[in-house]
Each structure stands twice: as C-alpha cells, then as structure tokens.
ROPAVEX-653313 format. One record per residue: residue number from 1; z, x, y of N, C-alpha, C in turn. Coordinates in nm, 2 decimals. Layout:
N
torvo,npz,npx,npy,capz,capx,capy,cpz,cpx,cpy
NUM,Z,X,Y,Z,X,Y,Z,X,Y
...
END
This chain:
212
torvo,npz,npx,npy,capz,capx,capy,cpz,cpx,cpy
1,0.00,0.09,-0.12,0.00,0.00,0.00,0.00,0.09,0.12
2,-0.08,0.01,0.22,-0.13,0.12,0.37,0.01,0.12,0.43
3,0.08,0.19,0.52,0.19,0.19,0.55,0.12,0.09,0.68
4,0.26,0.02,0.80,0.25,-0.06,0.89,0.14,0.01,0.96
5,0.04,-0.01,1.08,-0.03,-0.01,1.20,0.04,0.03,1.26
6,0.09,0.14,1.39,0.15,0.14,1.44,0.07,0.18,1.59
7,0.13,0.11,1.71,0.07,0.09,1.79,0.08,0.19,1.92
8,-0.02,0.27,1.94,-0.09,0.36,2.02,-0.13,0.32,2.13
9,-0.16,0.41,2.28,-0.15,0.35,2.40,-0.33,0.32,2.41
10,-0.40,0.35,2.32,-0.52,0.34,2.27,-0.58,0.19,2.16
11,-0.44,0.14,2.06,-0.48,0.03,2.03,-0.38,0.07,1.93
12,-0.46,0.13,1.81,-0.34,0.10,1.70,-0.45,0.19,1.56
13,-0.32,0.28,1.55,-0.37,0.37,1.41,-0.31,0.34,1.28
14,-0.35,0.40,1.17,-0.32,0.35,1.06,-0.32,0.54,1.01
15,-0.21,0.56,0.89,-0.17,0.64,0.86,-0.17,0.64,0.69
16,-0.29,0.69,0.60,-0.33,0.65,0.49,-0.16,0.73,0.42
17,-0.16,0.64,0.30,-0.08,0.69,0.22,-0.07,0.75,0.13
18,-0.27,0.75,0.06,-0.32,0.81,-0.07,-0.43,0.93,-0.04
19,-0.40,1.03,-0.10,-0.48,1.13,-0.06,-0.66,1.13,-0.03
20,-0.70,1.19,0.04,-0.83,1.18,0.10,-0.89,1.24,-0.04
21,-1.01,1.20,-0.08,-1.09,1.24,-0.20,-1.26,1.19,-0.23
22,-1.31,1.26,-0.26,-1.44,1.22,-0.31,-1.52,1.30,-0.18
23,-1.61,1.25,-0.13,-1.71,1.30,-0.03,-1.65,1.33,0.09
24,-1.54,1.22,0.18,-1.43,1.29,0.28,-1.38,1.39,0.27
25,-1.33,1.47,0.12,-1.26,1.55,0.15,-1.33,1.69,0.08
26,-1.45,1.67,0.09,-1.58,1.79,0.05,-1.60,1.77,0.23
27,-1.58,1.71,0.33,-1.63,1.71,0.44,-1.52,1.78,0.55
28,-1.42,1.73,0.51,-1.31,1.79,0.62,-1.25,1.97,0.49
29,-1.29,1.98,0.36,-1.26,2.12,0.34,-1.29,2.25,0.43
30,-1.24,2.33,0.38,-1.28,2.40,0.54,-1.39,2.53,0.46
31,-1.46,2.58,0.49,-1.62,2.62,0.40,-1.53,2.78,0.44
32,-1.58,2.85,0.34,-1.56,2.98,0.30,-1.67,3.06,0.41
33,-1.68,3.18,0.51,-1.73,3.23,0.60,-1.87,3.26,0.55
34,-1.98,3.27,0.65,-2.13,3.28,0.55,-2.12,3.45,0.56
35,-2.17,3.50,0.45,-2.16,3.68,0.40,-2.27,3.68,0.48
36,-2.30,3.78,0.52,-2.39,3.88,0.60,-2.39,4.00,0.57
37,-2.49,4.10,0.53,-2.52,4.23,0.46,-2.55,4.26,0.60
38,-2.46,4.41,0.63,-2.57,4.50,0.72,-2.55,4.66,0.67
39,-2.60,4.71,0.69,-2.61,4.88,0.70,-2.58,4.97,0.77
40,-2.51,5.09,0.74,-2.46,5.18,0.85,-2.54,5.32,0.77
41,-2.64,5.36,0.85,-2.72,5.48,0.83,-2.68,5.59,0.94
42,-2.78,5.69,0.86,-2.81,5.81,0.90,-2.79,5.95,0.87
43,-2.78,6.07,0.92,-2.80,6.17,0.89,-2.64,6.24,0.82
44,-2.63,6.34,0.71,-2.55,6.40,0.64,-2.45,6.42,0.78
45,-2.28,6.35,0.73,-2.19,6.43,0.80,-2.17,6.35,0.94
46,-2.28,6.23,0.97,-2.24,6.21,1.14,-2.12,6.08,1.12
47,-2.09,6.03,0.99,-1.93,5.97,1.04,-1.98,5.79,0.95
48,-2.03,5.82,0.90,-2.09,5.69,0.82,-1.99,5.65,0.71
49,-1.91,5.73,0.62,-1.80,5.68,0.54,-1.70,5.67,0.65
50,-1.65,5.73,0.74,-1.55,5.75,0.83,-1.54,5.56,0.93
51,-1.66,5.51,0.92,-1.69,5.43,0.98,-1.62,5.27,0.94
52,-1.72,5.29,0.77,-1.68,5.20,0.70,-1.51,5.20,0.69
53,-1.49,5.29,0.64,-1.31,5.28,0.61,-1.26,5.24,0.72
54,-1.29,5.26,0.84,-1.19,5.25,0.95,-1.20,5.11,1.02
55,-1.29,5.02,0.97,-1.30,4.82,0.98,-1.32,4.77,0.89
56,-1.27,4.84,0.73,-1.31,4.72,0.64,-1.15,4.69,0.59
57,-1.18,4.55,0.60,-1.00,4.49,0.56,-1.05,4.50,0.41
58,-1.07,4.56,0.31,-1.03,4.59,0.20,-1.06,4.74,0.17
59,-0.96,4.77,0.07,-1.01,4.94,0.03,-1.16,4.94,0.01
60,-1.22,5.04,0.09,-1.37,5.07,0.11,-1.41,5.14,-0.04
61,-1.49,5.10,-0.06,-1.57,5.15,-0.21,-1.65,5.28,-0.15
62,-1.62,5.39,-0.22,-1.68,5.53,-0.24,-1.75,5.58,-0.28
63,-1.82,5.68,-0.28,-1.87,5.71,-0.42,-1.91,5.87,-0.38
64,-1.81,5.94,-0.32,-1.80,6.13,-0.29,-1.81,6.18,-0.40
65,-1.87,6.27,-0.37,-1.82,6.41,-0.44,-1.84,6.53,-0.38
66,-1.75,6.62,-0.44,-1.72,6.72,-0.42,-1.85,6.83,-0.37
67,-1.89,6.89,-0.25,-1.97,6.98,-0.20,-1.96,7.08,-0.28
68,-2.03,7.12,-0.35,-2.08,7.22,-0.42,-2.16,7.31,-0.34
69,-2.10,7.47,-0.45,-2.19,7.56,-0.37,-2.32,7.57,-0.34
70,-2.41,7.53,-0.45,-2.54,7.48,-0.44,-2.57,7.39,-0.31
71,-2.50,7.25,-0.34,-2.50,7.16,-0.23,-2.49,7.24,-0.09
72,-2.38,7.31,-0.06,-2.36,7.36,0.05,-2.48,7.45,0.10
73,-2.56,7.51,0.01,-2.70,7.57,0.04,-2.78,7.50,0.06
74,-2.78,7.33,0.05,-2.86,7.26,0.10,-2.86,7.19,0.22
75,-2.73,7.17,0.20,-2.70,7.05,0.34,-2.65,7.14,0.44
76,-2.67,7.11,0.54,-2.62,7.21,0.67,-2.46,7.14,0.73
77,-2.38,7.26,0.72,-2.21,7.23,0.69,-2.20,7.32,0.86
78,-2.28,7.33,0.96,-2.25,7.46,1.06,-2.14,7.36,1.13
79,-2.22,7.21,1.17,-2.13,7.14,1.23,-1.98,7.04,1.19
80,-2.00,7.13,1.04,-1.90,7.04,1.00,-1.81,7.07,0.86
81,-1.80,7.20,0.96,-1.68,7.28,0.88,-1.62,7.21,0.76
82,-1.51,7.19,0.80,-1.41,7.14,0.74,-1.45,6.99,0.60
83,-1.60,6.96,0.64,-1.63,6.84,0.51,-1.65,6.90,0.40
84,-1.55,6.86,0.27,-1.57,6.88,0.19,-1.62,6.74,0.03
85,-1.65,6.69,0.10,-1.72,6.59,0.01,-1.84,6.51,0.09
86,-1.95,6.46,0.01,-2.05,6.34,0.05,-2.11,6.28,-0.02
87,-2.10,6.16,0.04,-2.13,6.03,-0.04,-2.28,6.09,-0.09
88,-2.29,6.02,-0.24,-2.40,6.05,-0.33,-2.44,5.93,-0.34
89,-2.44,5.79,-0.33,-2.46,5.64,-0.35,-2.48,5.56,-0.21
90,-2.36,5.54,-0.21,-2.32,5.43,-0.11,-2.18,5.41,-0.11
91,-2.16,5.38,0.03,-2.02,5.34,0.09,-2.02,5.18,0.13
92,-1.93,5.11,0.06,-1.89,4.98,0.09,-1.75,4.89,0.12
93,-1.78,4.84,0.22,-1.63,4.79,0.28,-1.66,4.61,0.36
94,-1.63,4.54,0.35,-1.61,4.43,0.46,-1.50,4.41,0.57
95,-1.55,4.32,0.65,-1.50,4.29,0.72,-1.51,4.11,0.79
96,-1.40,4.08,0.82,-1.42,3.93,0.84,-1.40,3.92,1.01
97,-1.55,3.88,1.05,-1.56,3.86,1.19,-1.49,3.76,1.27
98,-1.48,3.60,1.22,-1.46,3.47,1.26,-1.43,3.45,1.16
99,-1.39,3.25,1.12,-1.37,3.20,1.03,-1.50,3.19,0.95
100,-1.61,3.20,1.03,-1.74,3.14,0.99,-1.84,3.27,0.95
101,-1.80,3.38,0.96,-1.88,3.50,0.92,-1.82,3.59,0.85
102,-1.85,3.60,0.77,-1.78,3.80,0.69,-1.91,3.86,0.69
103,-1.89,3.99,0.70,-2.00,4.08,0.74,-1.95,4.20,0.55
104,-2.05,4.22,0.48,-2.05,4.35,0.39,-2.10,4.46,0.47
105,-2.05,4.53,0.45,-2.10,4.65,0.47,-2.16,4.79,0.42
106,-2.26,4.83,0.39,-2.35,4.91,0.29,-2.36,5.07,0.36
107,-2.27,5.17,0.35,-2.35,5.30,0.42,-2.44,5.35,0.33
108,-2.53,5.42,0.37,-2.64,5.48,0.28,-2.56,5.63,0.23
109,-2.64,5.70,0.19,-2.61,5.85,0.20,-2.69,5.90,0.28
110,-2.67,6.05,0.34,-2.75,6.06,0.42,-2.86,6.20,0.41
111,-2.86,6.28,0.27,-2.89,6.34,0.26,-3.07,6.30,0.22
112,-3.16,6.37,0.27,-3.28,6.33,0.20,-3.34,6.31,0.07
113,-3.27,6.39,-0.03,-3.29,6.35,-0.15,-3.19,6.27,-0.22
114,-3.20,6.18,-0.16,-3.12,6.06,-0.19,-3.17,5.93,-0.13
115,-3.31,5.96,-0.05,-3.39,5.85,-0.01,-3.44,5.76,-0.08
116,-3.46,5.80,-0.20,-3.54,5.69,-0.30,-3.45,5.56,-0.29
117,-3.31,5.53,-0.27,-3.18,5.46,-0.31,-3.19,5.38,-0.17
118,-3.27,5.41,-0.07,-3.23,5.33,0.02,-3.34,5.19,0.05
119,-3.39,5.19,-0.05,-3.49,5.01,-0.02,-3.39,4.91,-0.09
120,-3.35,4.95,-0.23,-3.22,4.88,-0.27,-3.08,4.84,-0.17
121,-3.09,4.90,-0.14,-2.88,4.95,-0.03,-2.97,4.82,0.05
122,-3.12,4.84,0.14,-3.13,4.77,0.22,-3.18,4.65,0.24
123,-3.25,4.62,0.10,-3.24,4.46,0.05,-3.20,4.38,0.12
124,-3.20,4.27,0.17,-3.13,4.18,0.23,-3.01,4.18,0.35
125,-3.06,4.28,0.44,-2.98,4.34,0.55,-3.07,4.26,0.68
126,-2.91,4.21,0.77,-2.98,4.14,0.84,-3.04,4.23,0.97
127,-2.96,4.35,0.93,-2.93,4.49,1.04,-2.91,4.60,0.99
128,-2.90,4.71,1.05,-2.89,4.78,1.08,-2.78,4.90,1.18
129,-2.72,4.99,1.14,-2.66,5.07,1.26,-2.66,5.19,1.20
130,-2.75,5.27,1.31,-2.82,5.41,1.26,-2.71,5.50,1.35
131,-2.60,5.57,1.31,-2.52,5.65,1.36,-2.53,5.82,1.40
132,-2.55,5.86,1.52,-2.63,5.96,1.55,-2.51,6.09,1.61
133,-2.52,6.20,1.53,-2.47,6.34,1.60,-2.55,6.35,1.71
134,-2.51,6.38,1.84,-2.60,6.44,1.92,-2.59,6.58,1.88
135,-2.53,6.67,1.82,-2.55,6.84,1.79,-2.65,6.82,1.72
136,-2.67,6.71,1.61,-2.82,6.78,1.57,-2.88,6.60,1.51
137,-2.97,6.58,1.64,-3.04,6.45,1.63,-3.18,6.46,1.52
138,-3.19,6.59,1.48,-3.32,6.60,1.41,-3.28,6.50,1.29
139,-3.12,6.49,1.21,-3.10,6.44,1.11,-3.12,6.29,1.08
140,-3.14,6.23,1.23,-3.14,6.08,1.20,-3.28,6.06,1.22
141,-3.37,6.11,1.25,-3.50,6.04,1.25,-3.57,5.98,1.15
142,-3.51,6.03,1.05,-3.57,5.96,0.89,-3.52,5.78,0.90
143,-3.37,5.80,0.94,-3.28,5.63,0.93,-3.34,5.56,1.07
144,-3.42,5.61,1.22,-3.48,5.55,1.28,-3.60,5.50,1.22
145,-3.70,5.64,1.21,-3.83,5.59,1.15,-3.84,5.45,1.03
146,-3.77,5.47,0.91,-3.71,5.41,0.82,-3.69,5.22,0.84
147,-3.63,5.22,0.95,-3.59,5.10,1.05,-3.66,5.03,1.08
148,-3.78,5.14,1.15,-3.89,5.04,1.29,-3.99,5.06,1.17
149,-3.98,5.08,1.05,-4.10,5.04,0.95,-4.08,4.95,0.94
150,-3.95,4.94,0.83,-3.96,4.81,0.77,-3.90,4.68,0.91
151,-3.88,4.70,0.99,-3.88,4.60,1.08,-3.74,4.54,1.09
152,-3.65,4.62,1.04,-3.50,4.59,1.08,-3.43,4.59,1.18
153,-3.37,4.52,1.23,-3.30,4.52,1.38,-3.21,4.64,1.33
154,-3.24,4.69,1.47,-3.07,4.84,1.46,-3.07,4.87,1.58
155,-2.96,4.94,1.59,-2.87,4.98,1.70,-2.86,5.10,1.68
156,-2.85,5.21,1.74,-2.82,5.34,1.76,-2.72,5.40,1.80
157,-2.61,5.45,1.75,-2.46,5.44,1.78,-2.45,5.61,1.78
158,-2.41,5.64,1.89,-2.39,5.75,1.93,-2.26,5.81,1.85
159,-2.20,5.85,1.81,-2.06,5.92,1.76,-1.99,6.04,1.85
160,-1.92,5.99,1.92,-1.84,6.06,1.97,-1.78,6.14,1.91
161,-1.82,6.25,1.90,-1.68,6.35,1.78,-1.61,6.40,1.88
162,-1.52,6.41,1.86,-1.37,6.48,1.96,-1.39,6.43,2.11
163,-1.42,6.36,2.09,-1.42,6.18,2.22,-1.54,6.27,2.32
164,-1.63,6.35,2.27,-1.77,6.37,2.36,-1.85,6.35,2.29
165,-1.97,6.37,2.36,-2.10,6.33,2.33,-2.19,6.50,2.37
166,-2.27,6.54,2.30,-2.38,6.67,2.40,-2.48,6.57,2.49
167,-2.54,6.50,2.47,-2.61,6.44,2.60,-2.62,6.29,2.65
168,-2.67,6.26,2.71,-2.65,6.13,2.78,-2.70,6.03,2.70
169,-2.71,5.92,2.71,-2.76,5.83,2.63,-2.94,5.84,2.65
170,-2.99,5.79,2.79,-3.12,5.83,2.83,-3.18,5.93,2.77
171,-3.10,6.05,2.78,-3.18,6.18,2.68,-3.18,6.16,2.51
172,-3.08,6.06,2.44,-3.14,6.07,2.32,-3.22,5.96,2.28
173,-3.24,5.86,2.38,-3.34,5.79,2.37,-3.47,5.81,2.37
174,-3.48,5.96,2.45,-3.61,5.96,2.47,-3.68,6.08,2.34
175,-3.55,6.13,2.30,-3.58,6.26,2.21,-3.55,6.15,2.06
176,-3.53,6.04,2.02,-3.58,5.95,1.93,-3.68,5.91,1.99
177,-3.75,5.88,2.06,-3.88,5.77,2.07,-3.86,5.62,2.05
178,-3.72,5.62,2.12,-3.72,5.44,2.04,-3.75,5.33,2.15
179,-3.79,5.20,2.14,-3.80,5.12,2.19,-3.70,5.09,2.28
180,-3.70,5.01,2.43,-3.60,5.03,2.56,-3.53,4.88,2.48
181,-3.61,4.79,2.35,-3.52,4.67,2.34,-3.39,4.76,2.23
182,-3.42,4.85,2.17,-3.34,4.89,2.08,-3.20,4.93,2.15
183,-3.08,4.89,2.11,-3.00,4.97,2.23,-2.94,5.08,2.18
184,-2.89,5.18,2.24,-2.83,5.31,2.23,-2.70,5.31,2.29
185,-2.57,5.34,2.18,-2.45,5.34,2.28,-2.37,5.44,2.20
186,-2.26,5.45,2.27,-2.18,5.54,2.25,-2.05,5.45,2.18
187,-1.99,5.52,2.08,-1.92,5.45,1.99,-1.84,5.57,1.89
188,-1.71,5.54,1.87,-1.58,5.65,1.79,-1.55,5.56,1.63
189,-1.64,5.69,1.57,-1.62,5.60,1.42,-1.47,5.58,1.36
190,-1.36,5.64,1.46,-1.24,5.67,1.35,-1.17,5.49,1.41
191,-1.21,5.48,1.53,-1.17,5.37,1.59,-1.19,5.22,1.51
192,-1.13,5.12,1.49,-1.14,4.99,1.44,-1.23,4.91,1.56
193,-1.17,4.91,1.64,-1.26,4.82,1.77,-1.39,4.88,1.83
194,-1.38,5.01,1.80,-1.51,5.04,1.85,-1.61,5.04,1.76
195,-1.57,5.07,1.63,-1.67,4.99,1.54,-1.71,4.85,1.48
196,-1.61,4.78,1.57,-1.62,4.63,1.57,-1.75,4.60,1.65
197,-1.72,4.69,1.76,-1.84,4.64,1.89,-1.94,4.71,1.86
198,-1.96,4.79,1.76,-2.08,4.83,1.78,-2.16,4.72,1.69
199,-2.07,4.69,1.58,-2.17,4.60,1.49,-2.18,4.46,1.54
200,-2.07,4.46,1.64,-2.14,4.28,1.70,-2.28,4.34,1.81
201,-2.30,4.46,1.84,-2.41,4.46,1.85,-2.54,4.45,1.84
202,-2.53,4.47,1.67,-2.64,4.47,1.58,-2.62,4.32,1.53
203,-2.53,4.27,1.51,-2.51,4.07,1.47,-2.64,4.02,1.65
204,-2.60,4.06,1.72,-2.65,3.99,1.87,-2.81,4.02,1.79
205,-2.84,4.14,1.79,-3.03,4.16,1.73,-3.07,4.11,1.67
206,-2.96,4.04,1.54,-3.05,3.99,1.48,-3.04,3.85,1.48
207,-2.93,3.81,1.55,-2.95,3.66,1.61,-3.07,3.61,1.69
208,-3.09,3.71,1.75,-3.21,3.67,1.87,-3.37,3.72,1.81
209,-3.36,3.79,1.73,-3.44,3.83,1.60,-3.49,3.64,1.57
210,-3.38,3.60,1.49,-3.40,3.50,1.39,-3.47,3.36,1.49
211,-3.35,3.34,1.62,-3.41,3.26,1.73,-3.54,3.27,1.73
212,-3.62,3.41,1.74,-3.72,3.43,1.85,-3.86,3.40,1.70
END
C-alpha cells in the first residue's frame, strides 16, 4: 500500500513504498564512465613510463628491463645517466577523468627496434601525446611523423627535466615541422596535474576532431 499523499507547496507528492524496478531502474542506474584509449609516445628515456605512473589511479602495468651492456651500446644513455631500465612492450595505467570518462593509457616504447609493436599499442586510440626531450629532439620524430600518417590527433608535450626546458616552444615547433593546429606545450611528467592537463589537451583534439 502507497503510503498517504502528503501535501507540498506545489500540490501533493507521493512517496512509493516498493522498490523501483524493471526499465525505471535500468534508467535512473547510474552507467559506468565510457573508456577512452589514448597513447603516450616518443623517444627512448624522455619520461613516458614516468608519466603514466604519476596519474594512473591503479598500479601502472610495466614491462622494464634491465639495460644491458649491449643495450647501452645501442640506446644513447649521455642524457640520461642514471636510467637503468626501458620499457621493452608497453606501459599501462588509467585514470578516471569525470563520472562519465576513464581514460587507459598505452606508452609505447621508444626505442626503434621496437617499432613493429606500435600499430597494435595504437589501435583504437582516440589520441595521442608525443613527449619531447628538447636535449635531443632528433628522438621524437619517428612518434611525430608516425601521428600525422596515420591521422591521430596529438599534442606535443615538452618535458621539463629539472623544471627547464633547452628552447622555446616556437623553436621546437619549427625544428619538428608540425602543424600551427597541433599544439606544443610545456609539461612535468613526475607531476599528477600537469599530466592531467596535458591529456585534457589531447581529449579537446579529438573532440573537435570527432565534431568537425
């Protein structure tokens, strides 16, 4: 039985007694956030595992190993002493934006022979964020070029190592060749919020991507 009507300065509500069920309450459940795949590229060493671990709310999935001395004759360690492992797979971590979005997150590796693995990693990405050393920008041109083939929205994220930058934003824009809609910013991978903002920058590309 409905409990009494009770009367409101609006008229008069009613206050069910039996639980809501069937199609009502597939309508007021509250929907699980829609997943979003994007990518965090680029060159060996510029802060791409450092990235993911530092905004994903669950332990970030790894997959290092140890620099070998071989290895170390291959990859160039001048700027980066002290690294003693690099991702050989992929780095993955999420993060939940709103109620209504979680974002995965995919780093690549960034050595070149390990390029074959990246049409897989980038499957179904709605983005892109190509993370750039300015000491040595030669390393990211493969994860730009790579981008503006296959037609991926991305962003260009500068890495501040020890909170500088070697040149301006302007100047690595022009020493990538990238497009003036692509944006270029400056961003600290160890930071949570500044890797927040960088990827709501790459969410905005490809919103206006999908609009346009």
């Amino acid at each position: 039985m409905a409990s009494v009507p009770s009367p409101t300065p609006g008229g008069y509500s009613v206050t069910p007694t039996e639980p809501v069920t069937g199609r009502a309450a597939a309508q007021t459940a509250v929907r699980p956030p829609l997943p979003v795949k994007m990518v965090i590229a680029g060159g060996f060493g510029v802060g791409k595992t450092t990235a993911v671990g530092s905004i994903s709310e669950i332990e970030p999935l790894t997959t290092e190993a140890a620099i070998t001395e071989v290895a170390a004759g291959v990859d160039d360690l001048s700027h980066t002493p002290r690294k003693t492992t690099t991702t050989v797979a992929m780095d993955f971590g999420c993060i939940t934006i709103d109620p209504t979005l979680k974002l995965y997150l995919f780093g690549t590796p960034g050595q070149d022979r390990f390029g074959f693995m990246w049409d897989d990693i980038v499957e179904g990405a709605v983005g892109g964020l190509v993370i750039v050393d300015t000491r040595r920008l030669d390393d990211c041109y493969a994860a730009v070029d790579y981008f503006e083939h296959k037609q991926v929205p991305f962003a260009v994220a500068v890495n501040a190592f020890d909170g500088k930058v070697e040149h301006g934003l302007d100047e690595v824009r022009w020493a990538l060749d990238v497009a003036e809609h692509i944006p270029v910013i400056v961003f600290d991978a160890r930071e949570r919020g500044s890797v927040r903002d960088a990827l709501l920058v790459v969410l905005e590309l490809a919103l206006a991507r999908s609009e346009g």
